[in-house]
N, CA, C and O of each residue as an XYZ file, in Angstrom:
284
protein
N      64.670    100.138     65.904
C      63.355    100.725     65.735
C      62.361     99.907     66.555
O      61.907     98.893     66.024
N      62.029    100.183     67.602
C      60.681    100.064     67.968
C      59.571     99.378     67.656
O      58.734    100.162     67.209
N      59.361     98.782     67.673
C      57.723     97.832     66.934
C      56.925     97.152     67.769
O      57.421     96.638     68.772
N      55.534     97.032     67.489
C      54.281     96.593     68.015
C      53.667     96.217     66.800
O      53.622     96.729     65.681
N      53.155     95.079     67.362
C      52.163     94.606     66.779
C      50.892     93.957     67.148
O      50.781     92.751     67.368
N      49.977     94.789     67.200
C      48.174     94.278     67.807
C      47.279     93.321     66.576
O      47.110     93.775     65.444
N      46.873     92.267     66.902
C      46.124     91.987     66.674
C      44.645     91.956     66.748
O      44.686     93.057     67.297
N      43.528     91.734     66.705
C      42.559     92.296     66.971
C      41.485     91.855     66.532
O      41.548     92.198     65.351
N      40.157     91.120     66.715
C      39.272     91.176     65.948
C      38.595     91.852     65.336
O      37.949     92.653     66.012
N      38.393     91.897     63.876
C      37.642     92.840     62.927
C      36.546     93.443     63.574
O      35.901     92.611     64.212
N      36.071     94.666     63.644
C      35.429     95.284     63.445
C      34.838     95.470     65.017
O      33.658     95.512     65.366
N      35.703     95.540     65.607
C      35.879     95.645     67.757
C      36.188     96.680     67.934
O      35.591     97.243     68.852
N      37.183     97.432     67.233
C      37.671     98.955     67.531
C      37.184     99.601     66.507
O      36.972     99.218     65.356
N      36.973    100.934     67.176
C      36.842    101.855     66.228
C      38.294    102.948     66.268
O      39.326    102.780     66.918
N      37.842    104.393     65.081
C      39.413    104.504     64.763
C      40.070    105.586     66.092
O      41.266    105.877     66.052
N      39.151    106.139     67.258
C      39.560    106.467     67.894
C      40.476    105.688     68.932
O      41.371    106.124     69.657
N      39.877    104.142     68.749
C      40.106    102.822     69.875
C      41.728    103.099     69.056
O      42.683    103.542     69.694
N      41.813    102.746     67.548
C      42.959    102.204     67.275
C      44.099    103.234     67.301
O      45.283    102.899     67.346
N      43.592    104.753     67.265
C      44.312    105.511     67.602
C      44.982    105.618     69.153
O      46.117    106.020     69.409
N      44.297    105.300     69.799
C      44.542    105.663     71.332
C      45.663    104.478     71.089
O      46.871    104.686     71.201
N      45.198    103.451     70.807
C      46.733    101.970     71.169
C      48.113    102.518     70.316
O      49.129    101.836     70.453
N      48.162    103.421     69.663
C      49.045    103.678     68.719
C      49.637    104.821     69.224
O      50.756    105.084     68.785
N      49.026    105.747     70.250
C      49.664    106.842     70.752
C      50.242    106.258     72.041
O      51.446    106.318     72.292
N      49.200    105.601     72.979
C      50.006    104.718     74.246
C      51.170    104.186     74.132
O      52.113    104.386     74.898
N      51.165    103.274     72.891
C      52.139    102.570     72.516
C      53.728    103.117     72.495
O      54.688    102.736     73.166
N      53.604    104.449     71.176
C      54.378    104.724     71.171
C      55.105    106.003     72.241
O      56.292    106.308     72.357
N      53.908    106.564     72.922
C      54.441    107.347     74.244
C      55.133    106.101     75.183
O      56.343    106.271     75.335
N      54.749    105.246     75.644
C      55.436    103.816     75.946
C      57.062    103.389     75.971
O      57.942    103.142     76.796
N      56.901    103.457     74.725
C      58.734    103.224     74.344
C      58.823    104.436     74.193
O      59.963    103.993     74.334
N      58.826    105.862     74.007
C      59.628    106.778     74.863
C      59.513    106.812     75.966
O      60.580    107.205     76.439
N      59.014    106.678     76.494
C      59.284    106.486     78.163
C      60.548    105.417     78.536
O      61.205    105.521     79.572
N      60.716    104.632     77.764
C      61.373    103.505     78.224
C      62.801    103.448     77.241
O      63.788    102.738     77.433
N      62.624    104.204     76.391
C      63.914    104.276     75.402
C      64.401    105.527     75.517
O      65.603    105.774     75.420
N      63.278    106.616     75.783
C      63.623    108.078     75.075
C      63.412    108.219     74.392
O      63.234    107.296     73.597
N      63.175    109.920     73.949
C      62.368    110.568     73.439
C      63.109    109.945     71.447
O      62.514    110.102     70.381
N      64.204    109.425     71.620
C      64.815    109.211     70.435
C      64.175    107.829     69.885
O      64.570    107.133     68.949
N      63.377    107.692     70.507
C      62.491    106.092     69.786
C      61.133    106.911     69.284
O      60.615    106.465     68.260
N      60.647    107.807     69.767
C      59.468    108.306     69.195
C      59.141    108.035     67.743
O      58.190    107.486     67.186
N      60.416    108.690     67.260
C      60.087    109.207     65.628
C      60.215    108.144     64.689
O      59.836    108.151     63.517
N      61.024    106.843     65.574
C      61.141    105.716     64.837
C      59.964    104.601     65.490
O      59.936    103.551     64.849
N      59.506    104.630     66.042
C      58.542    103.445     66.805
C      57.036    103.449     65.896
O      56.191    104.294     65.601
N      57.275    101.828     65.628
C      56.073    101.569     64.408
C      54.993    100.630     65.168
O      55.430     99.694     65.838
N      53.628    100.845     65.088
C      52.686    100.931     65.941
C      51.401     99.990     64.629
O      50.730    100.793     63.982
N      51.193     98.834     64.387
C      50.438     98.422     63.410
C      49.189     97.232     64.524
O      49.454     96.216     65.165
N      48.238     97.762     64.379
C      46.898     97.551     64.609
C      46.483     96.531     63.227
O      46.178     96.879     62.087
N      46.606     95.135     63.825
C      45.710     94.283     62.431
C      44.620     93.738     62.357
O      44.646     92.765     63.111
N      43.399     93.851     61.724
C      42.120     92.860     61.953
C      42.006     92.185     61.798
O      41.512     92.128     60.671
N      42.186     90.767     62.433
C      41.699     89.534     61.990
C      40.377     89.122     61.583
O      39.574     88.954     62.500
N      40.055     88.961     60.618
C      39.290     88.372     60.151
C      38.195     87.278     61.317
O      38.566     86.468     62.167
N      37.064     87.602     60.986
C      35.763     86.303     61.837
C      36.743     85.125     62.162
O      37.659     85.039     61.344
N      36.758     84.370     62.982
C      36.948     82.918     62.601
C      38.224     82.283     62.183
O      38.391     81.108     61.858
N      39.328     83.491     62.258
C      40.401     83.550     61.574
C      41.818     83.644     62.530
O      42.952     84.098     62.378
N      40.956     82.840     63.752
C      42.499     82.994     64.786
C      41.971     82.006     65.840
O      40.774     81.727     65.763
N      42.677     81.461     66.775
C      41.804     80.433     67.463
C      42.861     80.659     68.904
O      43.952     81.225     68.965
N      42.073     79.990     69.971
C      42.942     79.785     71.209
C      42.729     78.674     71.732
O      41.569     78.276     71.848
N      43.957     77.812     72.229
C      43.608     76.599     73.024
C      42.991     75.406     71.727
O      42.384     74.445     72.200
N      43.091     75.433     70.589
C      42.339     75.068     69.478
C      41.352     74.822     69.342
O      40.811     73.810     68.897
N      40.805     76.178     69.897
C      39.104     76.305     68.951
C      39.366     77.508     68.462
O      40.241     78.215     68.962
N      38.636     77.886     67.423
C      38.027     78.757     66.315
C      37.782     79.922     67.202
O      37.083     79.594     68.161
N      38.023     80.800     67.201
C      37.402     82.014     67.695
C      36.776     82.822     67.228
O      37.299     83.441     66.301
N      35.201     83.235     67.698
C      34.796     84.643     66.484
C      34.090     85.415     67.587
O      33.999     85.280     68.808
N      33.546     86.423     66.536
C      33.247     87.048     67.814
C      32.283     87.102     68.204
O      32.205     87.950     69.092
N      30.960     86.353     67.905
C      29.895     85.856     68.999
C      30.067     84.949     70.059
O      29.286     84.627     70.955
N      31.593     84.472     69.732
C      32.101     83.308     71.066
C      32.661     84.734     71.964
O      32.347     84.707     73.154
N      33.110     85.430     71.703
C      33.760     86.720     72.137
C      33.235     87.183     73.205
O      33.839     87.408     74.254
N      31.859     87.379     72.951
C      30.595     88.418     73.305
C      29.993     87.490     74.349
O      29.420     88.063     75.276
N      30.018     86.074     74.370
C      29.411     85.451     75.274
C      29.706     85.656     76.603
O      30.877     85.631     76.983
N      28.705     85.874     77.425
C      29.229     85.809     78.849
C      29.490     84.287     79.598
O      28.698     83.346     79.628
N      30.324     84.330     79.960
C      30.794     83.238     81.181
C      29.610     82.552     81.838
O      28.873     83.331     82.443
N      29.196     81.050     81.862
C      27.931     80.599     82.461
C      28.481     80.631     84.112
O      29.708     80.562     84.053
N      28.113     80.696     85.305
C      28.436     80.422     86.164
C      27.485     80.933     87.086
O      27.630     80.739     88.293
């Protein structure tokens, strides 16, 4: 079976956003498996929480998100 898993910061997508990653997705692996992965390919969109995931070890939220690049 097929699986994806997105992570995501809370409240970034809306439900058309999370729909579209869930149809790509799974048109995706039929393309690449066949049409016989469709009906089994599981597609889960999760929100992380503010503050609740980090990169490089800092904290990430999403006014660090939103910042533009100084340069």
């Amino acid at each position: 079976m097929p699986f994806a898993n997105f992570k995501v910061p809370a409240g970034t997508l809306d439900e058309k956003q999370k729909e579209k990653i869930i149809t790509r997705t799974t048109e995706l692996y039929a393309e690449i498996y066949g049409e016989r992965a469709r009906a089994n390919t599981v597609v889960l969109v999760e929100e992380v929480t503010d503050g609740g995931w980090g990169f490089g070890g800092n904290v990430l939220t999403l006014a660090k998100l939103q910042q533009t690049p100084e340069g």
